[in-house]
C-alpha positions in Angstrom: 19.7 -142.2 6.0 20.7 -138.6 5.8 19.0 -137.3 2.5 22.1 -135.0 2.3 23.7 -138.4 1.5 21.0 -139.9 -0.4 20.8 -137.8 -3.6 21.2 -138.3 -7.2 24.8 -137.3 -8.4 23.4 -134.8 -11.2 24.5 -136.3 -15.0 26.9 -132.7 -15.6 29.3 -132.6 -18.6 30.6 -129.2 -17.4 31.0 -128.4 -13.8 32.3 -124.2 -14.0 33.6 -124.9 -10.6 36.0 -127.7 -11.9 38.7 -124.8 -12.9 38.2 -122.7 -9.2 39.7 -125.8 -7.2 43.1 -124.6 -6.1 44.7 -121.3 -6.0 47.7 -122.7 -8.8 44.6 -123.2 -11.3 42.6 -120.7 -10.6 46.0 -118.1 -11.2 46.7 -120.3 -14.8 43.2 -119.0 -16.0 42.7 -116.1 -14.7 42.1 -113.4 -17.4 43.6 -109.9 -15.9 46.3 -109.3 -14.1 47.9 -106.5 -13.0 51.9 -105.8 -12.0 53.5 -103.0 -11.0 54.6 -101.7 -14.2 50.9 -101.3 -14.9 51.1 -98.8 -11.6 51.9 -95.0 -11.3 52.2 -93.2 -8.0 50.9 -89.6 -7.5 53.0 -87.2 -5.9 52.7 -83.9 -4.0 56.0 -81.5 -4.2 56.4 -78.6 -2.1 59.0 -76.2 -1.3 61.4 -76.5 2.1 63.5 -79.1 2.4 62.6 -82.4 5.1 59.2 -81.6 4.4 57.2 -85.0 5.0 53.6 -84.1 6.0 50.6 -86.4 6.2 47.6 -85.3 4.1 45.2 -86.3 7.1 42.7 -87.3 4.3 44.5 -89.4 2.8 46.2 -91.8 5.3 49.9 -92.8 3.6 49.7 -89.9 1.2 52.5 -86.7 2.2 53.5 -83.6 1.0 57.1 -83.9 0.2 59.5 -81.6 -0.2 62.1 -82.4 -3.3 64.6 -84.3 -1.3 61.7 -86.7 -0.2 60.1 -87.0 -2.7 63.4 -88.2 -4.3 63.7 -90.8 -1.4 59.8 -91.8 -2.1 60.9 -92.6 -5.7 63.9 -94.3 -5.1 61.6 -96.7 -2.4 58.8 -97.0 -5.0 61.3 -97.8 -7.7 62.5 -100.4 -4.9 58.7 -101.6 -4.3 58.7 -102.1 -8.2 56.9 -99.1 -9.0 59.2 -96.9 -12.1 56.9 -94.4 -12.8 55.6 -91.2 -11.0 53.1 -88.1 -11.5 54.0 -84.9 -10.1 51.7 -82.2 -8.3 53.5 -79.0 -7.2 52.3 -77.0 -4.3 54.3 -73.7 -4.6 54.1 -71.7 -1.9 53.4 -67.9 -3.6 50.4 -68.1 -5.7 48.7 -65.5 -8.3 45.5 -64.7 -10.2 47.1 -66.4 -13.2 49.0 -69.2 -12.2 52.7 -68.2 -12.8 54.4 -70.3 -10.4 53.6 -73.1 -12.9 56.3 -72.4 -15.6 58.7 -71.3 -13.0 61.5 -72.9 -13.9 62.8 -73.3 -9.8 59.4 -74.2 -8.8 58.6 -77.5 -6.5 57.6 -79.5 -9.7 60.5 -78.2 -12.4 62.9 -78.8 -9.5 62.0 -82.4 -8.7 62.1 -83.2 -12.3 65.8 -82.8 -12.5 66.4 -84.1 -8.9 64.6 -87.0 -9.6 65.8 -87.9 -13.1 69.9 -87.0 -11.6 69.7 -89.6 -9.0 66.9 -92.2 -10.9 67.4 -91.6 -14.6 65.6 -94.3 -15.4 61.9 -93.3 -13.7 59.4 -91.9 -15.6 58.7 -89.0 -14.5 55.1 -87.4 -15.5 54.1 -84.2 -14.1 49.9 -82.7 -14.2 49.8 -79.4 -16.2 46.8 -77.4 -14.4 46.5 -74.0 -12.9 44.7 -75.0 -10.0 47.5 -75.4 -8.0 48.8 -72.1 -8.6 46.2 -69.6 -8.9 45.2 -67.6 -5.9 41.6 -68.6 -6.2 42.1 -72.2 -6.9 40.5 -72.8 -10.2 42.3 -74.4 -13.0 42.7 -71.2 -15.3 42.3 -67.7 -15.8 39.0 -66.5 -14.6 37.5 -63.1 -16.9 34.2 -61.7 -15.8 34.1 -64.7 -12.9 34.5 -67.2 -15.7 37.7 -69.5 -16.5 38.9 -68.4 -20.2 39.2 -71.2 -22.5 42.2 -69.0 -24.8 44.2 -67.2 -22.2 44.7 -70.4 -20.1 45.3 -72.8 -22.8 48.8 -70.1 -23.0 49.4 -70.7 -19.4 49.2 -74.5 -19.9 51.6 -74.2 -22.9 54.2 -72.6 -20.8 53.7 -74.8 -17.8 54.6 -78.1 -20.3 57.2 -76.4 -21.9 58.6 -75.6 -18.7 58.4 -79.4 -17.7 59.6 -80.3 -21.0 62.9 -78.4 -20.3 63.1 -79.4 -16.8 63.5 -83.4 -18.2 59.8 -84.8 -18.1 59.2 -87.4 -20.5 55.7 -87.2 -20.4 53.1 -84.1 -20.0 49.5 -84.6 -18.5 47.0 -81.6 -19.1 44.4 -82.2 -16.7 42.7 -78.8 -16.8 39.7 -80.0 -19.9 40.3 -76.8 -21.5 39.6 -77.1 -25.4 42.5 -77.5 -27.9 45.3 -77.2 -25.0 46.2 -80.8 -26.3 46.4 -79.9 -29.9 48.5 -76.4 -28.5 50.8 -77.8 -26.1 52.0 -80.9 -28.9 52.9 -77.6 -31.4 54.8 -75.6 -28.6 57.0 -78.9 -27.6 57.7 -80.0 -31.0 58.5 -76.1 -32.1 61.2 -76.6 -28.9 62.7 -79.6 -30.2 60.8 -81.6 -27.3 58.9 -83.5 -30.0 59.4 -87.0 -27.6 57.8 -85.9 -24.9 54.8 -87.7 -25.3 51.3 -86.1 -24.0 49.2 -88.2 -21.4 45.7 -85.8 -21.5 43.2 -86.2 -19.4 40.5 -86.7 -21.8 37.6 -87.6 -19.7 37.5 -85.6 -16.6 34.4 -85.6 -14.4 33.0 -83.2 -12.0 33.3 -85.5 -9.3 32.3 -85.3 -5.6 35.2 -87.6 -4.9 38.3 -85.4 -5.5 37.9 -83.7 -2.0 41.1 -85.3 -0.5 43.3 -84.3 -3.2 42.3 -80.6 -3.1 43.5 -80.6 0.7 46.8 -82.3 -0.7 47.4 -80.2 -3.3 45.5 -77.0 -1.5 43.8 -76.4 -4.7 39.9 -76.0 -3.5 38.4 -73.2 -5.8 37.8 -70.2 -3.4 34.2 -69.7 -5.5 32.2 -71.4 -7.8 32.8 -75.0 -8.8 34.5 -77.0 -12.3 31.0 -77.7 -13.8 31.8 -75.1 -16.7 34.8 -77.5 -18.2 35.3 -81.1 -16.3 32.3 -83.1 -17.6 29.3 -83.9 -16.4 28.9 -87.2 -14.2 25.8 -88.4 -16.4 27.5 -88.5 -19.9 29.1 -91.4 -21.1 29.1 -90.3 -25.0 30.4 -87.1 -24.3 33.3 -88.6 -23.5 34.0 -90.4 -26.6 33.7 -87.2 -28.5 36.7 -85.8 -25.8 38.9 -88.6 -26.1 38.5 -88.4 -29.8 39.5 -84.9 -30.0 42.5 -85.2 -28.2 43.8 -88.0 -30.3 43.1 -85.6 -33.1 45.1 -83.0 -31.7 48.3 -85.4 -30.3 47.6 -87.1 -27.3 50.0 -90.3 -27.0 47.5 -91.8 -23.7 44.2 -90.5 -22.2 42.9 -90.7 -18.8 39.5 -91.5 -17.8 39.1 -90.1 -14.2 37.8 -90.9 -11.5 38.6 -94.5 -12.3 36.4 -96.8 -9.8 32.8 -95.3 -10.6 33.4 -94.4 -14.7 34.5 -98.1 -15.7 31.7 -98.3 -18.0 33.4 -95.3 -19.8 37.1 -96.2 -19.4 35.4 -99.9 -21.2 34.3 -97.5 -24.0 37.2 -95.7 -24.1 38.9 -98.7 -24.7 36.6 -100.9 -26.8 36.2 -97.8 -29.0 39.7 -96.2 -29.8 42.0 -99.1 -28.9 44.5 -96.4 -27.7 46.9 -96.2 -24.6 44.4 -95.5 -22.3 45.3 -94.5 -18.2 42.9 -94.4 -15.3 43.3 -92.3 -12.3 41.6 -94.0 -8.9 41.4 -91.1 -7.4 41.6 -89.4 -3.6 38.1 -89.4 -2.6 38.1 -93.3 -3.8 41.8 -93.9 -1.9 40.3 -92.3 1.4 36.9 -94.5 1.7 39.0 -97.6 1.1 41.3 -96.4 3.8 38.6 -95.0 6.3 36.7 -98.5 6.2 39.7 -100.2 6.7 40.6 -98.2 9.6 37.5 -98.9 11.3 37.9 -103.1 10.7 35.1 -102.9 8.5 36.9 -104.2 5.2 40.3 -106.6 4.1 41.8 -103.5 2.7 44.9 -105.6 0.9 42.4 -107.5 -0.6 39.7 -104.4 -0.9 42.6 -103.0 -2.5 43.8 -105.2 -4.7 40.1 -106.0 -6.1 39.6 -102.5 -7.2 42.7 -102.5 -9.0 41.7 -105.6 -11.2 38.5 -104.0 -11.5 39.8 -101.0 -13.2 42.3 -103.3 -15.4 39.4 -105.2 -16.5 37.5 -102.6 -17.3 40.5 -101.4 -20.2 43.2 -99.4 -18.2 46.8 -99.8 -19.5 47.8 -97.9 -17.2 46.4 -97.3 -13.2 47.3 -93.9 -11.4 47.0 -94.6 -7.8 48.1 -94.1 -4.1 48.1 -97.3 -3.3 50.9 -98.1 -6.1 53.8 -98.9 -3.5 51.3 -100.8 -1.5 50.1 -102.9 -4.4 53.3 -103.3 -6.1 54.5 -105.5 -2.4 51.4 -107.5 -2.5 51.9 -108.2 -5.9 55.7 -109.5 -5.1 
């Protein structure tokens, strides 16, 4: 007799595998899920008009002027994606970043395009100076050093700006201290008191934002971000940030990159309770994409896993370029 056949049925009151049976069960149990109103799509506005150019990088990703980038809302809106964050690409830039409050720049201009023809999107928009400064760093460098003060009044006028253009929510990405706590006074002063404030709270100096600095041409001509995004190895650090900026007004805070800080978007989470956003970022985008290019990986279901894993981790809300993507294989 086979022995394969010839063994003792173990005596087992609870089999785990009981509940994993069928697809039907397994979905009735299963403890995150994800839908596309979870999902917000990054987007890169330029100036021209018909502009649609690949970011070589970042395989799906484009440039887009503001005519398509209103066509790539109304599609993601169709995809069930209704919420967007704006990067603007403006094509003079200075030592101080003043194409950011410009009130016809690529970003202010696809605010109101965007919220004429799809009123009902939330439209976010990133409030940094490294897309607009001449030597690509995120503020105003003095004596080859970013200035915490000076730039923190550039950021002001940037969100104000955006504010007045029709943004319903702000996102300060540049870790300067108190621009949360500066920005919040300037908007309400305005009478823009419900534009809420997503801050990125927890920003690391990561090695995996490469892709997105060719998107948004933002590389910093000298030096690097070590003296304000946070160091990779702190995990505390972070707590004191994202307590700050709840101090100081923030409505949601972002823990980015997403995929290798879920221990810290957990904390984030676990400690505050608060509306907390994730951003899976370009670097983490293009290696998903470049393995499934070569057949090395299932990238819908690559995809799709990485997603969970930053809901499960804590994120409300996931800031992705594969929102369209996941949003259909969500349908």
């Amino acid at each position: 007799m086979n022995p394969i056949h010839a063994h003792a049925t173990l005596k087992l009151t609870r089999r785990l595998r009981r509940l994993r049976t069928s697809e039907t069960l397994r979905a009735l149990i299963r403890e995150t899920r994800i839908s596309p109103d979870s999902l917000m799509l990054p987007l890169f506005v330029c100036e021209g008009e018909g502009v649609r150019r690949e970011v070589s990088s970042m395989p799906g990703v484009f440039n887009l002027s503001v005519d398509e980038a209103v066509k790539e809302v109304r599609a993601a809106k169709a995809d069930g994606v209704k919420s967007v964050l704006l990067f603007g690409l403006p094509d003079q830039k200075d030592d101080v970043g003043s194409a950011a409050y410009d009130p016809e720049a690529p970003v202010q201009s696809a605010i109101r395009a965007i919220k004429r023809e799809e009123p009902d999107v939330l439209v976010v928009t990133d409030v940094c100076l490294c897309e607009y400064t001449d030597h690509g760093h995120c503020g105003i460098v003095i004596d080859d050093e970013i200035a915490n003060d000076p730039t923190v009044d550039q950021l002001v006028r940037s969100a104000v700006s955006h504010a007045a253009a029709g943004a319903d929510i702000v996102a300060p990405s540049d870790m300067m201290d108190g621009r949360v706590g500066a920005i919040r006074g300037a908007l309400d002063e305005r009478g823009f008191e419900n534009v809420a404030i997503m801050s990125y709270a927890a920003k690391y100096c990561s090695a995996f934002y490469g892709p997105f600095r060719e998107a948004a041409q933002s590389a910093p001509a000298f030096g690097d971000r070590r003296s304000h995004q946070m160091d990779p190895a702190n995990a505390r650090e972070a707590l004191r940030e994202v307590e700050r900026d709840i101090e100081e007004g923030a409505d949601i805070v972002m823990v980015k990159p997403a995929l290798h800080y879920l221990d810290v978007i957990a904390r984030v989470k676990d400690t505050f309770g608060f509306p907390t956003a994730a951003y899976h970022v370009s670097g983490e985008y293009a290696m998903l994409k470049a393995a499934a290019r070569n057949g090395w990986i299932d990238e819908r279901r690559a995809m799709l896993e990485t997603l969970v894993a930053i809901r499960r981790a804590g994120a409300d809300i996931i800031v992705t370029y594969y929102a369209r993507e996941a949003a259909r294989a969500l349908a």
